[in-house]
N, C-alpha and C positions, 0 to 999 in steps of 0.2 A: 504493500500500500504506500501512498504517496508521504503518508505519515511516520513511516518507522523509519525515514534518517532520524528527526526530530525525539520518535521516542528512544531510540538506541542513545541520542544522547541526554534524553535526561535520565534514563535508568541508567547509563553510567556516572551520570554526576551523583546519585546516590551511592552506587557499589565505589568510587572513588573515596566520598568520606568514611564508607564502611573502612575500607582498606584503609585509611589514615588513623581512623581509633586504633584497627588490630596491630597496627605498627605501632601504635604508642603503648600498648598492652604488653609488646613483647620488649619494649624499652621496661615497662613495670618488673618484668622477669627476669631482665639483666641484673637492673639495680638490688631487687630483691638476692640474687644466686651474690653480686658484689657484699653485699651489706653480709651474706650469709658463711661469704669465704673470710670476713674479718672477727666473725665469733668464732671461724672453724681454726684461723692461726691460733686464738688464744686457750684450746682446747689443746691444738697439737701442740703446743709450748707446755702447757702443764702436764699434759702425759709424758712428754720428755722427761721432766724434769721428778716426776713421780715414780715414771721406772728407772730411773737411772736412779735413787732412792733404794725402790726396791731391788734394783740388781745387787748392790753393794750390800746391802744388809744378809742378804741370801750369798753372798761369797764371803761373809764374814760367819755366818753360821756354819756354811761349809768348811772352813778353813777350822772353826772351831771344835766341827763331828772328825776331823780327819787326826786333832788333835790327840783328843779324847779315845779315838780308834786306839791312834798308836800307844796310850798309857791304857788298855784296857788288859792286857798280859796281870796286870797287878794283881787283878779279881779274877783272872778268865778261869784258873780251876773251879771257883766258888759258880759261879755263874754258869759255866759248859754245864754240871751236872744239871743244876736248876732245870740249863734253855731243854736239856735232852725228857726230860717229866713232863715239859710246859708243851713242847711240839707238838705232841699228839692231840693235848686239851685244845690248843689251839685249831688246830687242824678239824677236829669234829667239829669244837662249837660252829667256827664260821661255815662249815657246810653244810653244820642242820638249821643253820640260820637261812642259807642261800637256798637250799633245795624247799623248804617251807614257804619263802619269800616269792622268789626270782621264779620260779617253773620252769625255764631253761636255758641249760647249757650248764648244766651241773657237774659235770663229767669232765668236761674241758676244763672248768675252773676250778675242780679238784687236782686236776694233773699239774696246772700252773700251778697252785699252791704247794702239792709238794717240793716241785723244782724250788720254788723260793723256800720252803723252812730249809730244804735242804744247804742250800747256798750260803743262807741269813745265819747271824751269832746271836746271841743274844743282847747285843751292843745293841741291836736294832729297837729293840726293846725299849733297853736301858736311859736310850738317848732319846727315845722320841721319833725315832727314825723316818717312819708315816707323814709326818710332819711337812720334811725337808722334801720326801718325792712328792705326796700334794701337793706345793707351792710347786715342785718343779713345772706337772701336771697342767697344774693350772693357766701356769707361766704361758704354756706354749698355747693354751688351747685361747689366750686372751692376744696372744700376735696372731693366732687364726682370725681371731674376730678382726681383731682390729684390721689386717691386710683387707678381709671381704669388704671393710667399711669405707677403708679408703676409698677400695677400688670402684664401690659401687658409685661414693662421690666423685671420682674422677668421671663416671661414667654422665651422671649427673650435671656436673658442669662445662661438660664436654654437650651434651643434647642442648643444653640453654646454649653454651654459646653459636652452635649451629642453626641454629633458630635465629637468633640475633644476628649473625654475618648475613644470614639468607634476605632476611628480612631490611637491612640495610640496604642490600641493594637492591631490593624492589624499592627502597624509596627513594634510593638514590637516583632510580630512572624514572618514577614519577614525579620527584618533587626536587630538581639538581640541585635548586640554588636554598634546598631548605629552609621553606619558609614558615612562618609562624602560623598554628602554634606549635610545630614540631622543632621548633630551631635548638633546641638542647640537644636533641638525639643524639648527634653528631657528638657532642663532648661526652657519651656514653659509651662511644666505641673507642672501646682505650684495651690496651691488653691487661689479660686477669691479674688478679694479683697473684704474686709469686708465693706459694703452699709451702711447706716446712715440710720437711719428710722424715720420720724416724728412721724410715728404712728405705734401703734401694728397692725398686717397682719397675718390674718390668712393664715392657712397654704394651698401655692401654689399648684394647682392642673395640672400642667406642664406636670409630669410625667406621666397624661392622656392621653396629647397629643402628647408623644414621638412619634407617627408613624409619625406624621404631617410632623416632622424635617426628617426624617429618607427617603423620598420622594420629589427629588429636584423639582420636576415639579410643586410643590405648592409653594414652595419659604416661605419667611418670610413677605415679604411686603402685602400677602392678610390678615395676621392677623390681622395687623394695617387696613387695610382698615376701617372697620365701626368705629373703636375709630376717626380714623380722621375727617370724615365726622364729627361725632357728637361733637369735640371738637371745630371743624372748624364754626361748629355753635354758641357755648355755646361762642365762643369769639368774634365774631361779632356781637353776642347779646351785651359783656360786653362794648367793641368797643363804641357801639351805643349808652349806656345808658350811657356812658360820655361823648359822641358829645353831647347829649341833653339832660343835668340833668334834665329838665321840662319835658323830655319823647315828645316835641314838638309838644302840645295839640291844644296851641294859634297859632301855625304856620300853612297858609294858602299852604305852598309850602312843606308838609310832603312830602316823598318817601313811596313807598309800603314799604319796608324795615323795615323803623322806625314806621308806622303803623304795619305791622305784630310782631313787638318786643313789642309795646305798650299794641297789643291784649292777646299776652302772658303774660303779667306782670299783668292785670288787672284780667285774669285767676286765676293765681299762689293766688295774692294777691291785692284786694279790696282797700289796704291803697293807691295804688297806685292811685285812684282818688283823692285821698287829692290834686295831683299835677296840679290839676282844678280848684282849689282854685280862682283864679285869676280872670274868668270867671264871679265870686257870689261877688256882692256887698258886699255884708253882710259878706260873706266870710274873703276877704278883709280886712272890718272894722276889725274883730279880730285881722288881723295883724298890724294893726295899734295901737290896745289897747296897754298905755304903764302903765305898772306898778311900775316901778324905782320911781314914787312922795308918795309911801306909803311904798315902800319897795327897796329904791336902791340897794337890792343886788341881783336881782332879773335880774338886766340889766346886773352885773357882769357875774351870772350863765351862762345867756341867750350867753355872748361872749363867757365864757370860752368850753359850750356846741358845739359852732358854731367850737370853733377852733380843739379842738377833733373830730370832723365830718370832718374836712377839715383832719385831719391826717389821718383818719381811712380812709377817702376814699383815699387819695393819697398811703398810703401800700396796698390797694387791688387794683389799677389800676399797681404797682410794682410787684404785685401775678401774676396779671393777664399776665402781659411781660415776667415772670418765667415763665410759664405753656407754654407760646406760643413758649419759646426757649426751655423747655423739649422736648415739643413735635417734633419741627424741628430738635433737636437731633437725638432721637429717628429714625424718620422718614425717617432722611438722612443715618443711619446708619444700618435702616430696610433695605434700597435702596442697600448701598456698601452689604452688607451682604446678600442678597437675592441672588446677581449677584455672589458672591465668592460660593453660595453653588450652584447654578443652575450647575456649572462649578464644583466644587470638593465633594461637599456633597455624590455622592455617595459614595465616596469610604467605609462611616462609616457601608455600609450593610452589609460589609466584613468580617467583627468583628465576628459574628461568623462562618464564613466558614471554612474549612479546606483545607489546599494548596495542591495539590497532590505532588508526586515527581516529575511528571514531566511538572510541572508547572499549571499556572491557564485556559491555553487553551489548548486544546485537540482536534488534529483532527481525525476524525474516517473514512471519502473516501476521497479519489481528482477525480475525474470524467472531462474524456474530456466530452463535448458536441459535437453533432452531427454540422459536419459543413455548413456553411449555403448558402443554395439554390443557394441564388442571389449572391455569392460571393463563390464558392469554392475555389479559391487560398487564402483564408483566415485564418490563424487560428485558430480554433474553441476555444472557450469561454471554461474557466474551472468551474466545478462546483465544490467548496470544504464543507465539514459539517464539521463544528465543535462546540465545548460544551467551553463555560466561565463562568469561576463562576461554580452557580448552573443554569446557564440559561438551555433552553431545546436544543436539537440538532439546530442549523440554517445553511440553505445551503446558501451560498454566491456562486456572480457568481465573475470569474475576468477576464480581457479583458484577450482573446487571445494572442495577442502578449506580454505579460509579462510571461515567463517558469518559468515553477516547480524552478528552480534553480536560478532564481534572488532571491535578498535579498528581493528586491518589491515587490516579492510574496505574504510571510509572513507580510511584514507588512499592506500589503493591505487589507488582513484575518484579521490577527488582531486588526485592525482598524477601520472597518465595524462591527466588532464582537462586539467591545467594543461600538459603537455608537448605537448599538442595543442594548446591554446590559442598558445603559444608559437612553436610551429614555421609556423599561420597567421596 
C-alpha cells in the first residue's frame, strides 16, 4: 500500500527508542557486574589473607605432631600394649556404628579401616590425630569450592561483558556521535577491573559458551544453579562438623543429618573412627598415658600442638563464612543480572545486523479483514505483515476501531512485532 513507507517509518521510530532503553539497561548490567567486581576484590583480599593464616597455623601444628612423633619412643612400650586391646574395640564399635547407620559399602570401609589400624600407632590417638587430617580434608575440598566459584565468576563477567561490547556497537552505529541521553555510555566502556587471584587458573572457556548469554530466555541464574546446590551442601557438611567436633558418635539423640555427614567422613577417611575412641577402654587408657615425668616437654609440645589446632580450625570455620558470603554475592547478583538481561539482553543480537534506510521494521501489506458475521456495524480487524530485524514476515492483527492513521497504529505493530521478536 501506498502507506507503508510512512508506516515502516514510524514503527521504526518506536523499535529505535525501544532499542535505546535496552542499550541503556545493558549499561545498568555493566555498572552493576563493575560495582560487583569491587566487593569481589575485597572478598579475594580477605580470603588471602585468612588462608595464608590458616596455612601457617596448620604447619605449625604439623611441625608440632612430627615433634611429638619423634619423642613418642618415651611411652611407646606403655602405649603399643594399650593401642594393640584398643584396635579391635575400635575397629567393631565404628562398624557396628557404620553398618547400623550408613546401609552401604560396609565391607569396603571395613577393609580401609583395617589397613589404617594397621598402619596407625597409637600416637594417633594420643595426639588428636583426626584433627590435623580433617582440616587437611577440609582444606582441599574449600580450594575445590573456591576454584568452581571463581571460575563460575569468571564465566559471569565474561557473559556481561559480551553483552556490553555487542551492544556498544549496535549503538555505536545507530547513535555515532552519542547523543543525549545516552552520552555516559561511552565513559562505561573502560576495561574491567583487574581481579586478584589466589591461584593460577587456567584458561577460561566462556567464550564457548557465548550463545548461552546471547539468548535471554536462559538467563544467568540457571548457570549457578548446580554450583549452589552443591556448595549448599559442602557447607552444611562444614556447619555440622563444628556443631559436633566428636562427629556425635556417643550421642543417643543424633539427627539423620549428622549421621548422613558422619557416613561421608568415615567414607572419605577411616581416621575418622579415631573419634570413637571414647567408646574403648583401653582406648581411653592411652589418653590418659602421661609422659611429662620422663620427659616434660612433651606436655609442652602436647599444648603448644592443641593450641595450633585451635587456630587452624578457627581460620577454616573464617574460610568457610568467606565462601558462604562469595557465594551469596555471586548469587544475588546472578538474580539482579539475570532479571536486567531477560528485559534488555536482547538487544546484543543486533550487533551484527544491518539497519536498512528505512529503519528496523518494515511493513510489506495492511489488509482489512473481512467483517464479522455476528457484528456487521463493526469494524473489521486489520491485518498488517511486517519484517524486524532479521525476523521472518509476521502478520499481526489490530483491533478494528484503531485507523491506519492513528499514531496507535504503528505502535501497536511495532510492539507486538518486537515482543515476538523477543520471545524468539
Amino acid at each position: 500500500p501506498p502507506c507503508s513507507a510512512e508506516m515502516s517509518a514510524a514503527g521504526s521510530k518506536y523499535i529505535d527508542k525501544e532499542v535505546e532503553n535496552a542499550i541503556n539497561g545493558v549499561k545498568q548490567m555493566k555498572t552493576l557486574m563493575d560495582k560487583t567486581n569491587k566487593d569481589h576484590q575485597a572478598i579475594l583480599h580477605t580470603l588471602e589473607e585468612t588462608k595464608r593464616k590458616k596455612e601457617e597455623a596448620m604447619r605449625l601444628a604439623q611441625e608440632k605432631e612430627q615433634q611429638l612423633e619423634e619423642k613418642q619412643e618415651v611411652c611407646n612400650e606403655t602405649m603399643l600394649a594399650l593401642w594393640e586391646e584398643c584396635k579391635p574395640c575400635l575397629k567393631h564399635t565404628c562398624m557396628r556404628f557404620y553398618s547400623r547407620t550408613c546401609h552401604s559399602g560396609s565391607g569396603l570401609v571395613g577393609r580401609q579401616l583395617e589397613e589404617f589400624l594397621n598402619r596407625s600407632s597409637p600416637f594417633s590417638i594420643w595426639v588428636n590425630g583426626e584433627r590435623i587430617d580433617s582440616l587437611l580434608e577440609r582444606d582441599q575440598r574449600q580450594e575445590k569450592q573456591f576454584e568452581d566459584l571463581e571460575e563460575r565468576y569468571g564465566l559471569l563477567e565474561d557473559g556481561v561483558d559480551d553483552i556490553f561490547q555487542d551492544s556498544t556497537h549496535v549503538y555505536s552505529r545507530m547513535y555515532p556521535f552519542f547523543r543525549a541521553p545516552f552520552g555516559g555510555f561511552r565513559e562505561a566502556f573502560r576495561p574491567p577491573i583487574q581481579r586478584v587471584r589466589l591461584i593460577p587458573r587456567s584458561e577460561r572457556f566462556s567464550r564457548e559458551l557465548h550463545p548461552f548469554f546471547q539468548h535471554p530466555r536462559f538467563g544467568f541464574h540457571n548457570l549457578f544453579q548446580p554450583l549452589f546446590e552443591m556448595t549448599q551442601r559442602m557447607l552444611e557438611e562444614a556447619q555440622g562438623g563444628w556443631e559436633h567436633p566428636l562427629g556425635g558418635f556417643a550421642s543417643e539423640s543424633r539427627n539423620f543429618s549428622d549421621d548422613r555427614m558422619v557416613c561421608r567422613e568415615i567414607r572419605r577417611n577411616s581416621a575418622g573412627c579415631l573419634r570413637m575412641r571414647d567408646e574403648c577402654e583401653k582406648c581411653r587408657e592411652i589418653l590418659s598415658v602421661d609422659c611429662w615425668q620422663t620427659d616434660p616437654a612433651q606436655s609442652q609440645l602436647r599444648e603448644q600442638l592443641e593450641d595450633a589446632l585451635r587456630l587452624a580450625e578457627r581460620f577454616t570455620r573464617r574460610y568457610d563464612d568467606l565462601l558462604h558470603a562469595f557465594q551469596a554475592e555471586m548469587l544475588n547478583t546472578t538474580s539482579l543480572l539475570d532479571q536486567l538481561n531477560r528485559q534488555f539482553g536482547w538487544v546484543s543480537r543486533l550487533s551484527n545486523l544491518t539497519q536498512d534506510s528505512d529503519g528496523f521494521l518494515q511493513v510489506t501489506t495492511v489488509l482489512s479483514k473481512a467483517p464479522n458475521p455476528e457484528d456487521p456495524s463493526a469494524a473489521p480487524d486489520t491485518q498488517v505483515t511486517v519484517q524486524v530485524f532479521d525476523s521472518e514476515p509476521l502478520s499481526l492483527t489490530i483491533p478494528g476501531d484503531i485507523s491506519w492513521n492513528d499514531p496507535r497504529f504503528m505502535e501497536m505493530v511495532a510492539e507486538q512485532a518486537l515482543q515476538h521478536y523477543k520471545q524468539n
